[in-house]
C-alpha positions in Angstrom: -13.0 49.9 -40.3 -16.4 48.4 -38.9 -19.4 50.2 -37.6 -22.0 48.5 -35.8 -26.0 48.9 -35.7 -26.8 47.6 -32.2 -29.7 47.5 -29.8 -28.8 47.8 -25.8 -30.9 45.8 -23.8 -29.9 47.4 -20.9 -28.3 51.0 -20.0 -24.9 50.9 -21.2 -22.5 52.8 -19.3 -19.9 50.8 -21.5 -19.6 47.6 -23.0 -17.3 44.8 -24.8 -16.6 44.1 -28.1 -14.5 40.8 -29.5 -11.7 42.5 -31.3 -8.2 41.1 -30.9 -4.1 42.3 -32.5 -5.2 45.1 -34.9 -3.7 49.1 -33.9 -7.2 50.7 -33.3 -6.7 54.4 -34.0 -10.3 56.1 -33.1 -13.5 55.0 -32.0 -17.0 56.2 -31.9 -20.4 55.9 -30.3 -23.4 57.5 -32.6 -20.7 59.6 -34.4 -19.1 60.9 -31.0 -15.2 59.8 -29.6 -15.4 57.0 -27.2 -13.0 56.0 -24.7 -11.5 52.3 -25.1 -9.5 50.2 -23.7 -8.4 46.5 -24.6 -7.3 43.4 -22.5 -6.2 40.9 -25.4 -9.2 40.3 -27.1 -11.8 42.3 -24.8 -12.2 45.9 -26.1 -14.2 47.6 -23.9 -15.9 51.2 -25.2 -17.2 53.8 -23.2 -19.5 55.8 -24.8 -19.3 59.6 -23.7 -22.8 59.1 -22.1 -24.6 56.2 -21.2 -27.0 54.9 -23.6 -30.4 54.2 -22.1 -31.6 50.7 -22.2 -33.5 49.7 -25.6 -32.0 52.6 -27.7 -30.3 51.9 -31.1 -27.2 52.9 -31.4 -23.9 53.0 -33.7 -20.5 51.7 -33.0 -17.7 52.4 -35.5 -14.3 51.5 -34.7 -11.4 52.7 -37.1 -8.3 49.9 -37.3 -4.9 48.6 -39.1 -2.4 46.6 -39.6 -2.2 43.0 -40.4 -4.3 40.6 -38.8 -2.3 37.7 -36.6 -3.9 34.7 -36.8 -5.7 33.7 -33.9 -5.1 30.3 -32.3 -7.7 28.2 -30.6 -7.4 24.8 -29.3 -10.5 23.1 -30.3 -8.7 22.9 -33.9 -5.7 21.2 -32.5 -6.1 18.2 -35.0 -6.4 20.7 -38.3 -3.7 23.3 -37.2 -5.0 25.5 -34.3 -4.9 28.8 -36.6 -8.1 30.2 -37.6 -9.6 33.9 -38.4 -7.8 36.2 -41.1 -5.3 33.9 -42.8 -3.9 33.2 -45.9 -3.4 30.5 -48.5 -0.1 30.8 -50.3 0.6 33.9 -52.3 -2.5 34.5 -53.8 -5.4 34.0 -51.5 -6.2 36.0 -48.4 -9.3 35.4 -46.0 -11.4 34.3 -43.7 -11.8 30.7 -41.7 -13.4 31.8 -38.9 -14.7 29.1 -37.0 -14.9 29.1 -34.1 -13.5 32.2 -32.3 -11.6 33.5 -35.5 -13.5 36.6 -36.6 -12.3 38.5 -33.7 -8.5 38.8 -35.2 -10.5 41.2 -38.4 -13.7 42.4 -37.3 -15.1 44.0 -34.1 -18.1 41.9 -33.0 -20.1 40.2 -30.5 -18.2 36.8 -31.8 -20.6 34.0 -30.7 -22.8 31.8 -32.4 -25.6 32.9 -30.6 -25.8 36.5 -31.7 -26.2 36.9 -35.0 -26.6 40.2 -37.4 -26.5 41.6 -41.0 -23.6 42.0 -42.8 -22.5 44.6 -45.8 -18.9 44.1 -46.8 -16.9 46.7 -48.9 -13.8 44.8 -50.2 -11.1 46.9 -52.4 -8.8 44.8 -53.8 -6.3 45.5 -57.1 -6.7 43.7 -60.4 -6.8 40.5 -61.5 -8.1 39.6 -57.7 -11.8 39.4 -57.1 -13.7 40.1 -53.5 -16.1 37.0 -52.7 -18.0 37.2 -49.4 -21.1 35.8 -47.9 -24.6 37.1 -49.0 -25.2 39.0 -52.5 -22.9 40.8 -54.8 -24.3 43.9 -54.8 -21.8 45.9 -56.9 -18.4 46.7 -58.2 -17.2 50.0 -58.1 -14.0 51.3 -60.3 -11.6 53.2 -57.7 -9.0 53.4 -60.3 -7.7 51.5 -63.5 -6.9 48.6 -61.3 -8.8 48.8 -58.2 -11.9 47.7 -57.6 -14.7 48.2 -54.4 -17.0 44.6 -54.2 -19.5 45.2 -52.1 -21.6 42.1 -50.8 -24.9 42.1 -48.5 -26.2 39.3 -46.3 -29.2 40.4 -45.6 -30.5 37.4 -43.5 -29.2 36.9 -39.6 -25.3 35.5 -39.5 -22.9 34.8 -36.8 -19.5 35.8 -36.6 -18.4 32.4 -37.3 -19.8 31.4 -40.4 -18.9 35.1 -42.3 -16.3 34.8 -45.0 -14.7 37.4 -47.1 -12.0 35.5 -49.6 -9.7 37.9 -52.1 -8.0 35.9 -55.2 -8.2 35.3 -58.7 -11.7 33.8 -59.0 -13.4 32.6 -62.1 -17.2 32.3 -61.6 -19.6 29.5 -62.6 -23.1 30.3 -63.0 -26.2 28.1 -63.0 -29.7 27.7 -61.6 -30.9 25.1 -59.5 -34.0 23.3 -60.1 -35.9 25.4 -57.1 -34.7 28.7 -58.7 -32.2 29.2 -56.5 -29.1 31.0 -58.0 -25.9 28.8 -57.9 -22.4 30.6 -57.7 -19.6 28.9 -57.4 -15.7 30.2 -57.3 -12.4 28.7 -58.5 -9.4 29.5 -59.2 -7.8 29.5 -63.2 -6.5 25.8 -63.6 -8.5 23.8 -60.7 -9.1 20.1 -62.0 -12.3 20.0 -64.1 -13.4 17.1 -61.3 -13.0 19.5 -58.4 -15.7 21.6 -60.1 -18.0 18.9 -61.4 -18.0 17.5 -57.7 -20.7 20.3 -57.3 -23.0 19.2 -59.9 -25.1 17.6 -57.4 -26.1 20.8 -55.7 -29.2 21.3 -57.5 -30.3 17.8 -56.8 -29.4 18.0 -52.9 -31.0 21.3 -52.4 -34.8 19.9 -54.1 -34.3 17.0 -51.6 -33.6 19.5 -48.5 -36.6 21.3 -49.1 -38.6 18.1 -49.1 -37.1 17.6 -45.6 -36.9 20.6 -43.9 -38.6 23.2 -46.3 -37.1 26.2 -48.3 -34.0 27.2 -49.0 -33.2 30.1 -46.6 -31.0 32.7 -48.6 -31.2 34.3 -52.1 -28.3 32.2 -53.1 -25.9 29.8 -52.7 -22.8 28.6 -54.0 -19.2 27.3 -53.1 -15.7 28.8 -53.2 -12.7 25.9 -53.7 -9.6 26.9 -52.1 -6.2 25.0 -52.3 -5.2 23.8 -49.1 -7.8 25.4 -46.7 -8.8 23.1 -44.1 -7.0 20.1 -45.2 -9.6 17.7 -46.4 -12.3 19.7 -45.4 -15.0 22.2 -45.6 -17.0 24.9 -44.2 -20.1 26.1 -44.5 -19.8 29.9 -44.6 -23.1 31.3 -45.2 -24.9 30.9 -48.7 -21.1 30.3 -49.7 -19.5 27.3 -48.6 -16.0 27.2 -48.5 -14.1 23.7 -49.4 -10.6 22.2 -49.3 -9.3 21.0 -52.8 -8.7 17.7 -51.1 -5.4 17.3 -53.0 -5.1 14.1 -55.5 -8.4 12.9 -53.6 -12.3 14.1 -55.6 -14.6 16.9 -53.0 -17.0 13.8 -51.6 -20.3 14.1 -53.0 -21.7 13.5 -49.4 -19.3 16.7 -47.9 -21.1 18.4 -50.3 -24.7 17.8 -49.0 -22.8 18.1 -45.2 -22.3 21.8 -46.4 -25.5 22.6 -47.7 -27.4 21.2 -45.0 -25.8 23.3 -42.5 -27.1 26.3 -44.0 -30.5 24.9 -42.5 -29.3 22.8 -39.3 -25.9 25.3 -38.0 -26.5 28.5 -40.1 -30.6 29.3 -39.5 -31.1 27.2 -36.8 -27.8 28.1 -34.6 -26.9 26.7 -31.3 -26.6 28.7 -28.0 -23.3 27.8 -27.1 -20.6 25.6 -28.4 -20.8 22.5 -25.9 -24.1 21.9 -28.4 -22.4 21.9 -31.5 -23.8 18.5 -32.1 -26.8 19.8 -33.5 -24.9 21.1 -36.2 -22.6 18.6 -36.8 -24.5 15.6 -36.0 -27.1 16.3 -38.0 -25.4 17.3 -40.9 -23.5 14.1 -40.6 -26.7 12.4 -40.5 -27.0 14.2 -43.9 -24.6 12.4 -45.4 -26.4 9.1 -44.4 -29.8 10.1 -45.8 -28.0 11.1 -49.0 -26.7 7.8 -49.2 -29.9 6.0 -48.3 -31.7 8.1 -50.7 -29.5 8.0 -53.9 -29.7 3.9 -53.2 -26.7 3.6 -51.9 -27.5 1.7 -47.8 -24.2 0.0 -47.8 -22.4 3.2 -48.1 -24.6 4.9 -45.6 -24.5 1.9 -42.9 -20.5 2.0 -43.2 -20.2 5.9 -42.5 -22.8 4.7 -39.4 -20.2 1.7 -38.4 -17.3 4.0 -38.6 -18.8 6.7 -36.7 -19.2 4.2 -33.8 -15.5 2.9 -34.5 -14.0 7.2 -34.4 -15.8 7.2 -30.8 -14.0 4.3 -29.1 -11.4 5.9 -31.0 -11.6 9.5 -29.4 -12.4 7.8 -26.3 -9.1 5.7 -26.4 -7.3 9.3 -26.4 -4.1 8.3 -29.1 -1.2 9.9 -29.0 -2.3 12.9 -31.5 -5.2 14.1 -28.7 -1.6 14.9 -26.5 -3.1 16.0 -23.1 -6.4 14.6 -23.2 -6.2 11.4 -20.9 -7.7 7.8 -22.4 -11.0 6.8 -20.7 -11.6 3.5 -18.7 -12.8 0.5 -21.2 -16.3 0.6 -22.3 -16.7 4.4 -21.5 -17.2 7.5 -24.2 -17.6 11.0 -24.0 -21.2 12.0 -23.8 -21.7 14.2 -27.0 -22.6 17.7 -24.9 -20.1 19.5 -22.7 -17.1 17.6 -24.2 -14.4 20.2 -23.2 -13.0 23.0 -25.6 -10.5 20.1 -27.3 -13.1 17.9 -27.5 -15.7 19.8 -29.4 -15.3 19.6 -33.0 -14.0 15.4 -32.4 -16.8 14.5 -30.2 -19.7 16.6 -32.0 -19.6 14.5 -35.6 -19.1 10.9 -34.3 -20.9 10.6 -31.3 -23.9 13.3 -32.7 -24.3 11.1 -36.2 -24.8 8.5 -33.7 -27.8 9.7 -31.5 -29.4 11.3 -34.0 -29.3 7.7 -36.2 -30.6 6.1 -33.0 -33.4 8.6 -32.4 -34.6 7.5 -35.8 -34.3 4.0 -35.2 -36.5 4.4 -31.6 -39.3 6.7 -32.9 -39.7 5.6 -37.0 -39.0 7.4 -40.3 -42.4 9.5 -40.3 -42.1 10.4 -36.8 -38.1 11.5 -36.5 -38.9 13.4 -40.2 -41.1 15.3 -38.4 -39.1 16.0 -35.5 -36.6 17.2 -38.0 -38.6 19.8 -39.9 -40.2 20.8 -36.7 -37.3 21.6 -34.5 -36.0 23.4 -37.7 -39.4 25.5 -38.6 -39.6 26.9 -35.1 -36.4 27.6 -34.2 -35.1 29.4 -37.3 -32.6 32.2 -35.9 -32.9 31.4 -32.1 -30.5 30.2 -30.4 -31.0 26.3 -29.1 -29.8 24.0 -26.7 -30.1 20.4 -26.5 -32.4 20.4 -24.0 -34.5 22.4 -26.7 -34.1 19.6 -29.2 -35.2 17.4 -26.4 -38.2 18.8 -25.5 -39.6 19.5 -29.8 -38.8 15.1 -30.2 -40.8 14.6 -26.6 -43.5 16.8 -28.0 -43.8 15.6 -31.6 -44.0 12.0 -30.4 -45.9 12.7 -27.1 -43.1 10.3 -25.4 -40.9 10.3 -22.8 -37.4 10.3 -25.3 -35.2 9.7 -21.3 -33.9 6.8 -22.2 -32.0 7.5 -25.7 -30.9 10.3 -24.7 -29.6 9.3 -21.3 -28.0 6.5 -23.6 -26.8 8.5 -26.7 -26.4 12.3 -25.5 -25.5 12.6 -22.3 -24.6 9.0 -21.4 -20.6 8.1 -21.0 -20.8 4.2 -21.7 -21.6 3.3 -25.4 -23.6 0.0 -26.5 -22.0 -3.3 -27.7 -24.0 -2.4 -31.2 -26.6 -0.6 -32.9 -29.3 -1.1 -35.4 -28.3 -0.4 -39.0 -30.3 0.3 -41.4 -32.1 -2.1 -43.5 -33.8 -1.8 -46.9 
């Protein structure tokens, strides 16, 4: 079951939850049987009287069954499935972005609107309940069944909650800012999958030298055998990573994930069409990582083949089947790029204007930009146009140009400046 704590902003005569597959069997309204109704994933609830307009109220809607795993298109290069899923035998959870969380938990499932989460996970023995935020307890059911119950206590949306159930073994260590570091794997993952973390520490000191503080209690990782293939995501506090096979967890994935829980998981875009300033920022993490561990060749190639996966995407190959090749020259400006084209367009072509903003306003000046946007925007919802108008501020110029060129423009340059030591 899930009960929500919510706040209408207007009278409610009813109103619309995100709740897709599972048999409800009962729902209620501030402890009182609502009427519902569902039309796939739209649950609508009709409280037995209106609830005036900025009154609290409690949702609690009673559910079972096993969750089908919902399908979205944007993933259509990883495997379209996403939500409640599981990983061979042993693990069950949650990969929720973008859409997913709507095939486990009732919610208002969009970045923009975020909330607190307690989970209460029962599981049997030897399994163990991981889930974002702060393990708060264990409680003994039975000889062999245990309730974990986790707390986030800071803002989250839908899409970035995780709850994972398997046979974890936990590593413990501090980082050098205090921060707690938990990280989970399974009995009999390769020594160099867990070392691939031991940068953490490191990475989270420089972040705060960026963009300031680290913004939860805790933060750790969670390494699960073919998740997203050759991937990662950064659940909240507890980033959630692919095993990557024969292949070592990149070091720089590993700073991609912790940034986000600044630039994706704080500061949270309005609406998917800007998920650039998630991922192409975080991208551009990975090149400041690079730069400052002294490696500039390393950082200028992920900049060269950024440029090279656009006129890739743009070409259209035969795996983007559907999406029609563009005319020669031409790109796909990095906001708006069409539900398919969301996750493809928003690392490549985002990396990219943010690396050219930097090369048209200077190091102190984009640094600037970058804590600034982050420091006043920490749990709103931004746009584009938002990140616009912070850089035009900070550097008291008109920015049109680059981002006529870089964000919204549909013809990409013959080259770009690299950097140089």
């Amino acid at each position: 079951s899930t009960t929500m704590e919510a706040l209408a902003t207007d009278e409610l005569a009813s109103f619309d939850l995100d709740f897709m597959g599972l048999e409800i069997s009962a729902v209620t309204v501030d402890g009182i049987a609502a009427a519902f109704s569902r039309d796939r994933q739209e649950l609508t609830i009709t409280p037995s009287a209106p609830i005036a307009a900025d009154a609290n109220f409690t949702v609690s809607v009673a559910y079972s069954g096993t969750p089908e795993p919902n399908q979205d298109q944007a993933l259509f290069l990883a495997g379209t499935s996403n939500g409640w899923l599981a990983w061979g035998e042993k693990i069950v959870g949650a990969a929720n972005q973008p859409d997913g969380a709507m095939n486990w938990i009732p919610s208002n499932n969009h970045p923009s609107d975020k909330a607190t989460f307690t989970f209460r996970i029962t599981v049997d023995d030897p399994n163990v309940a991981v889930a974002s935020g702060i393990l708060q307890e264990v409680i003994a059911v039975d000889n062999d069944t245990n309730t974990y119950i986790w707390a986030m206590d800071a803002p989250m949306a839908t899409q970035i909650a995780t709850v994972m159930v398997g046979e974890f073994e936990r590593v413990e260590s501090v980082a050098p800012n205090g921060v707690p570091i938990r990280n989970y794997f399974l009995p009999g993952t390769d020594q160099a999958d867990i070392d691939a973390f031991d940068p953490t520490g490191e990475m989270m000191v420089y972040l705060e030298e960026l963009l300031g503080p680290y913004p939860y209690e805790a933060y750790g990782v969670m390494v699960i055998p073919d998740y997203i293939a050759d991937s990662a995501l950064e659940t909240q506090s507890l980033s959630t990573f692919d095993d990557f096979g024969a292949e070592a967890i990149p070091e720089v994935t590993v700073m991609h994930e912790l940034f986000h829980q600044w630039y994706g998981n704080t500061l949270t875009v309005a609406d998917w069409g800007d998920l650039w300033l998630h991922e192409g920022f975080a991208r551009y993490s990975e090149v400041l990582w690079y730069e400052h561990t002294g490696r500039l060749d390393d950082a200028n190639a992920l900049l060269t083949a950024a440029y090279e996966g656009q006129l890739h995407t743009a070409l259209a190959p035969e795996e983007y089947a559907g999406i029609p090749p563009l005319e020669g020259g031409k790109v796909r400006p990095v906001v708006d790029p069409g539900v398919r084209l969301t996750f493809l367009v928003a690392y490549d072509d985002g990396v990219l204007a943010v690396h050219n903003l930097r090369m048209e306003v200077g190091d102190a000046v984009f640094f600037d930009i970058l804590r600034t946007f982050y420091t006043e925007n920490q749990n709103l919802p931004v746009t584009t146009e938002d990140f616009i108008a912070t850089a035009a501020r900070v550097t008291g110029r008109d920015l049109s140009d680059w981002a006529d060129l870089w964000v919204y423009g549909d013809e990409i340059p013959a080259d770009f400046p690299l950097l140089s030591e």
